[in-house]
ZAROFI-24705 format. One record per residue (C-alpha): residue in one letter; x, y, z. Coordinates in Angstrom, 3 decimals, padded with zeros to 6 digits. Layout:
N
+------+----------+----------+----------+
! code !       c1 !       c2 !       c3 !
+------+----------+----------+----------+
!    a !        X !        Y !        Z !
...
+------+----------+----------+----------+
end
This chain:
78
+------+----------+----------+----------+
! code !       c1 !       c2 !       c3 !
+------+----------+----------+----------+
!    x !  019.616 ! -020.026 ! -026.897 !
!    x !  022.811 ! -017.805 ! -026.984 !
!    x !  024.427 ! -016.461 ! -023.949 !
!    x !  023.481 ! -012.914 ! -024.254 !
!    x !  019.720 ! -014.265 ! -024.848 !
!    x !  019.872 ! -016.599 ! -021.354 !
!    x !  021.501 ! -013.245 ! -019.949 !
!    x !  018.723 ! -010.740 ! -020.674 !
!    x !  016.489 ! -013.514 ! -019.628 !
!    x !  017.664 ! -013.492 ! -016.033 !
!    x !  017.803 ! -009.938 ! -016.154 !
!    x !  013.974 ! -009.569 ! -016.803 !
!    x !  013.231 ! -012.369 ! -014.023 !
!    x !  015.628 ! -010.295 ! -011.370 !
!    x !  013.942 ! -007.243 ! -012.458 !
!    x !  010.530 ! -008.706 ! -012.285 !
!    x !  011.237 ! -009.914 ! -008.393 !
!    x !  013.066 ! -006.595 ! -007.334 !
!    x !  009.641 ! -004.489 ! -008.711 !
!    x !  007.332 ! -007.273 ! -007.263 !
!    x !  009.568 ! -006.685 ! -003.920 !
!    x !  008.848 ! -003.017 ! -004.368 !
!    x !  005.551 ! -003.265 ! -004.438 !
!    x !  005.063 ! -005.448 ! -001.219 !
!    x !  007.053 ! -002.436 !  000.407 !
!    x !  004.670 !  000.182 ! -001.217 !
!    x !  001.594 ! -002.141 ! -000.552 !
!    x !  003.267 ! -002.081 !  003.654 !
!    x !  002.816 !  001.618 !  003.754 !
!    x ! -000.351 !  001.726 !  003.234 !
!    x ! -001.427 ! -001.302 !  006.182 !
!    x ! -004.545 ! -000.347 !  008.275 !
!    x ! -004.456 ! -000.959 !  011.771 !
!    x ! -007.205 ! -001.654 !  014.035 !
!    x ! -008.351 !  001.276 !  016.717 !
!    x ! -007.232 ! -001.377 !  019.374 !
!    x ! -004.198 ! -001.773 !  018.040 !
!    x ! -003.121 !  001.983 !  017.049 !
!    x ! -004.212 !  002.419 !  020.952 !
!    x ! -001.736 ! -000.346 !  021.828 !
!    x !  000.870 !  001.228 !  019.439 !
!    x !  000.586 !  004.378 !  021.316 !
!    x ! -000.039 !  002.584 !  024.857 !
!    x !  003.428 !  001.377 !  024.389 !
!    x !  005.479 !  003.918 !  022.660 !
!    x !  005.179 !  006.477 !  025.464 !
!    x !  006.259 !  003.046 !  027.795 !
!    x !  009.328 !  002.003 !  026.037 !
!    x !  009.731 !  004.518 !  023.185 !
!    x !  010.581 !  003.872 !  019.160 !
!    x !  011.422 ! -000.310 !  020.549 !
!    x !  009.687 ! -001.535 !  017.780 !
!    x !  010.398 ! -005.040 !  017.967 !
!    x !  008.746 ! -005.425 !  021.565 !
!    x !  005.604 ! -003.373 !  020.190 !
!    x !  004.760 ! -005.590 !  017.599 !
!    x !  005.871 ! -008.235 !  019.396 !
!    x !  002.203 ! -007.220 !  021.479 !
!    x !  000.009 ! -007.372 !  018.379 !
!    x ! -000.045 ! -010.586 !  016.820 !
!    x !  000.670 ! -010.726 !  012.953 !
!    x !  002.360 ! -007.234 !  012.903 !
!    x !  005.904 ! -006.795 !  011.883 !
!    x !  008.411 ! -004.206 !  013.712 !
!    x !  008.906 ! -002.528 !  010.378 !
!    x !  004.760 ! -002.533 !  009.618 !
!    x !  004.455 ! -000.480 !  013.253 !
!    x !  006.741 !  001.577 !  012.993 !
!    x !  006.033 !  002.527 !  009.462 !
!    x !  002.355 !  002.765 !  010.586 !
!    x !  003.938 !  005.313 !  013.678 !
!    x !  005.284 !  007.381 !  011.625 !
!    x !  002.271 !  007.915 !  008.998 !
!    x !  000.310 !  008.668 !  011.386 !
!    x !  002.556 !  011.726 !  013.212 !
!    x !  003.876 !  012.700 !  009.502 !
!    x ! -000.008 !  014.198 !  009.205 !
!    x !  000.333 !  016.155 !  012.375 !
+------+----------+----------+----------+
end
């Protein structure tokens, strides 16, 4: 294999990871949350605001950037 071949090649694999990356991020946006925890989310954002590192640090298994991404959804309808 020639150098512009082995190039290409680790071009596809680097573009394969960067859309499989994207796609994690699009399948984030679209995370349900539970009615106990959206009430939690909203408990504690009128306690300590857009902090959303101590919020999801409440709800087990939920990432700062999947709450506030989940915040946001929800008030971009209203």
């Amino acid at each position: 294999m020639d150098n512009s071949s082995r190039n290409q090649d680790k071009k596809s694999k680097a573009d394969a990871r960067h859309e499989a990356k994207e796609a994690d991020s699009t399948a984030q946006n679209f995370v349900d949350f539970s009615e106990a925890e959206e009430d939690l989310v909203f408990r504690m954002h009128s306690l300590v605001g857009n902090r959303w590192e101590l919020i999801a640090g409440r709800i087990p298994g939920r990432t700062a950037e999947e709450v506030e991404m989940f915040w946001y959804k929800k008030h971009q309808d209203k």
